[in-house]
N, C-alpha and C positions, 0 to 999 in steps of 0.2 A: 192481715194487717199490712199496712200499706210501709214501701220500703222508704228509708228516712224519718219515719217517725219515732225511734228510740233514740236517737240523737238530739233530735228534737226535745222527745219528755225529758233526756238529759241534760241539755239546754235549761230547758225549766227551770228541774229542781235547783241546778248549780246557781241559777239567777236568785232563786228562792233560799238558797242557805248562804250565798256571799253579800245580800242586801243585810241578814242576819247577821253574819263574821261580822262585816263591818261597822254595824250597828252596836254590835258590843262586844267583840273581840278585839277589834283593830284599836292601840289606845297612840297612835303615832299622831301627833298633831296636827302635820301634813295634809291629813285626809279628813275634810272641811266635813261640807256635807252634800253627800256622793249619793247617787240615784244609781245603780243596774238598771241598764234600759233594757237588755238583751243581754242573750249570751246563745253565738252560733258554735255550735259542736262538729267537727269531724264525722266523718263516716266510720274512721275505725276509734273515735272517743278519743283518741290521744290529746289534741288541741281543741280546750276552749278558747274564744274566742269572746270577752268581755268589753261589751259596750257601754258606758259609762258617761252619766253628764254631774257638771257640779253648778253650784253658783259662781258669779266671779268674772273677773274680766280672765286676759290669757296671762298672769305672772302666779294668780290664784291656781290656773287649769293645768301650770307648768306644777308648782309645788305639790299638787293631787297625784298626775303623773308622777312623780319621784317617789313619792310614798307610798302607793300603789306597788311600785318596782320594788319599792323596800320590804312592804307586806307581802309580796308575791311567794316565797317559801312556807310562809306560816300558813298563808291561806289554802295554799294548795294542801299543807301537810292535816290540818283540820275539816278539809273538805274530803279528803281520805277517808276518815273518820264516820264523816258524815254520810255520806253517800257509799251507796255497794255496788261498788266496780272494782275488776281487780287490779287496776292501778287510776290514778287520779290525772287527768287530765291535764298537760302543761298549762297555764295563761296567759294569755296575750293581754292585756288592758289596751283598747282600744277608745279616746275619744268618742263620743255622738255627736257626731255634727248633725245629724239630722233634724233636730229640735231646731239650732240655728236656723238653719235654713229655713225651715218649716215658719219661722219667726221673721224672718228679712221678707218671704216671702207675703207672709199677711201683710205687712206694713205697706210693702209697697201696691198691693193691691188698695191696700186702704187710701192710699196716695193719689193712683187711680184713680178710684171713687170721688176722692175729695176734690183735684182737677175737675172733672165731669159736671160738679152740681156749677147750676150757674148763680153768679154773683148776689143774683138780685133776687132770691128763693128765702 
């Protein structure tokens, strides 16, 4: 088995039971609605590491982050639960920026494109 990959399938699952938590456990207002993009895990599991997008402009993406912060005990303490490790992994909630990006940068590619064709087409 190749080394890094239990971290990983623990990765996984925690991505796979916190889109859950939050989906019907979390009842905090705060936390709109929230996509798990990822979740990178430690070597020795102690730190997850949750990647996270919402809808929203940034006062929307600020109030998520708050909530998240504020969920961050319960979650952990129900992912305990959930999952068999013998202790649950701290959380970090992390923004994704990379959807942005990934999105700024199609457009301007489309922008490209759309400079390129000539007028008279």
């Amino acid at each position: 088995m190749p080394q890094g990959s239990r971290p990983a399938r623990v990765g996984d699952q925690i991505r796979d039971e916190l889109g859950e938590l939050l989906r019907r456990e979390v009842k905090d207002p705060g936390i709109g609605f929230v996509t798990v993009t990822g979740v990178q895990v430690t070597g020795d599991l102690q730190i997850a590491r949750v990647y996270y997008t919402t809808l929203g402009g940034p006062e929307e993406r600020e109030r998520t982050r708050r909530a998240l912060e504020r969920a961050r005990p319960f979650l952990r303490r129900l992912l305990a639960e959930r999952i068999r490790l013998r202790r649950a992994p701290e959380l970090e909630f992390r923004f994704d920026e990379s959807i942005e990006r990934a999105d700024r940068i199609e457009r301007l590619i489309q922008e490209i494109h759309r400079d390129d064709t000539p007028d008279d087409a």
